[in-house]
N, C-alpha and C positions, 0 to 999 in steps of 0.2 A: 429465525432460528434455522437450525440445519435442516431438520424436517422439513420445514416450508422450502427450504431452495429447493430439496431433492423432490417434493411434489411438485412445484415449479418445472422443473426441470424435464419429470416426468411429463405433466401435462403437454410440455409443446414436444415432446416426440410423440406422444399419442394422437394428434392433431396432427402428426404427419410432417411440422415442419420441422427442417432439417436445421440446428442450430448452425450458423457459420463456423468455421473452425478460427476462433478470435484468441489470439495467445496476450497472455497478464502477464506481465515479468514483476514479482516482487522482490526488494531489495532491502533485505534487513538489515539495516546500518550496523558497524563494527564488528565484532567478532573475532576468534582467535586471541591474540596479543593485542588488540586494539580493542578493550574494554568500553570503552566511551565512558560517558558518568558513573558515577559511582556514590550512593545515597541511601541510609538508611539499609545498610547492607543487601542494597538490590545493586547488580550490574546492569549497566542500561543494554547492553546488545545482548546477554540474556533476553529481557522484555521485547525487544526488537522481534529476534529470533522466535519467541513463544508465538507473540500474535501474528507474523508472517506465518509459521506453520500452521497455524489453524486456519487462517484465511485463504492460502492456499488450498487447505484439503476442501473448505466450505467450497470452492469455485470448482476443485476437480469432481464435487459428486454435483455439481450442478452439468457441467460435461465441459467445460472450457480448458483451455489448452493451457498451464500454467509453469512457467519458469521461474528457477531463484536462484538470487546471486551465492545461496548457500542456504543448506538446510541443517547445519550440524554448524556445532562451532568453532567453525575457520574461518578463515577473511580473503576475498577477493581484490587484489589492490583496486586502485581506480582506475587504471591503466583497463585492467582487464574486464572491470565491470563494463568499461567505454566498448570492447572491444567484443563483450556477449550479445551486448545491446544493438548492436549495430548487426551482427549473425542472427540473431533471431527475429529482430524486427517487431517489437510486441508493440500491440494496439493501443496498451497501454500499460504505463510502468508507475510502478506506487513504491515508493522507498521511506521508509519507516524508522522512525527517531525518538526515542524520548530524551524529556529534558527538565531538570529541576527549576527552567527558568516558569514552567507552566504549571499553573496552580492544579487542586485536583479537577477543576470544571472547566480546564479551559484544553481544546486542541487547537494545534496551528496547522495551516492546509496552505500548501503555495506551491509555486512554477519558476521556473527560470523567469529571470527578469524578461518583460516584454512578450508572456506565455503566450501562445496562439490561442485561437480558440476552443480547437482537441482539449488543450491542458484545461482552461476555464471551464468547460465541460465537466471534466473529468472532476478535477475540484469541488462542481457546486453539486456531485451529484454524490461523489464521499463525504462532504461538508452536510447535506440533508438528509443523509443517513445519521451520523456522527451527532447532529444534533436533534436526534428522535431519541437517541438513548441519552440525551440529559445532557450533554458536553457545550458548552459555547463555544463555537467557532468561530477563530479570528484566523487575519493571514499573517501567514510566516515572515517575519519583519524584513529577512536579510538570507541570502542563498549561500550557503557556504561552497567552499571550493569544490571540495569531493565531490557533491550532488550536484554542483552546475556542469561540470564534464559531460555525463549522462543524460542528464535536460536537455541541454542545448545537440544532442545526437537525435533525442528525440524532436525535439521542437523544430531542428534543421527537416527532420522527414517527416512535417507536419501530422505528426503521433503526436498522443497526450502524456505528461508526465506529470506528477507530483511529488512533493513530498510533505509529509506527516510526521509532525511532532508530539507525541503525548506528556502526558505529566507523569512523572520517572518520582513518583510516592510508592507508600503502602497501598495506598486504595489501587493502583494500577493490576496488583496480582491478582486482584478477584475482577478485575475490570478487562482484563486482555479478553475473555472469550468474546464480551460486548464489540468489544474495541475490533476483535476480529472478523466477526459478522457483519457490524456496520462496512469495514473494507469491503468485504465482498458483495454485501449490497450492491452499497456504492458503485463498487466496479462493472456487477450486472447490470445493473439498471443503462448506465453510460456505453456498455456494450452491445447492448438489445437497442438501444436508438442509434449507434451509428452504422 
């Protein structure tokens, strides 16, 4: 939960050590005019958008350095997503999807084709979060165009990247705080070991 990160958090400046200054780029799919799915009268980049902002703010009171491709609903082309990513340099980038193709227990977690290591990392360590709070994790079958742009920026500068599928149901709206904690687990945990 959020208390624990922020005692967490507290604990190792209390102990003196100085946490690295390690920057998270989160990447909530669609936005603006670019709705994504649409089901059961949920927008998917709403969902997107909700759990990116709470996972970011869990990781900014933990102390880490946190970028997003937007916080409010507009949309950054690809173009420019390519071209933040590459300015900022983040340690590691998580971009966030759902999709009716995924039941309510299952999430999908994958890398540019041929991911490095950073990514598989980064993956199995979102993936054993994700799967504490009840979700089966499988990998994401197929890399879409948008998201490989981005991947493959990161995977060139041997950084990790992901992306994260949720299931785009009803159960998702009481489920994004889960959904968003597990992210930033995830992402601490993969942070503190590299």
């Amino acid at each position: 939960s959020g208390a624990i990160m922020a005692r967490r958090a507290a604990y190792k400046l209390q102990e003196g050590m100085q946490m690295q200054m390690k920057c998270v780029f989160l990447d909530p799919g669609h936005g603006g005019l670019w709705r994504g799915e649409c089901t059961q009268g949920l927008r998917e980049s709403r969902q997107n958008l909700c759990v990116s902002n709470k996972a970011a703010r869990l990781l900014e009171v933990e102390g880490r350095v946190v970028r997003c491709s937007h916080r409010g609903d507009s949309r950054l082309p690809p173009e420019g997503r390519v071209a933040v990513v590459r300015r900022c340099e983040p340690d590691a980038l998580v971009i966030i999807h759902h999709s009716r193709r995924n039941t309510p227990c299952y999430v999908s977690v994958g890398g540019a084709p041929g991911a490095g290591p950073a990514s598989e990392k980064l993956a199995a360590s979102v993936a054993k979060c994700l799967s504490e709070i009840g979700l089966t994790v499988r990998g994401l079958p197929c890399m879409e165009e948008r998201c490989g742009d981005v991947l493959q920026v990161q995977e060139g500068a041997g950084r990790a990247g992901i992306v994260l599928e949720f299931p785009l149901c009803i159960r998702c709206v009481t489920c994004r705080d889960e959904y968003a904690r597990a992210i930033a687990c995830g992402v601490s945990n993969y942070l503190d070991l590299t």
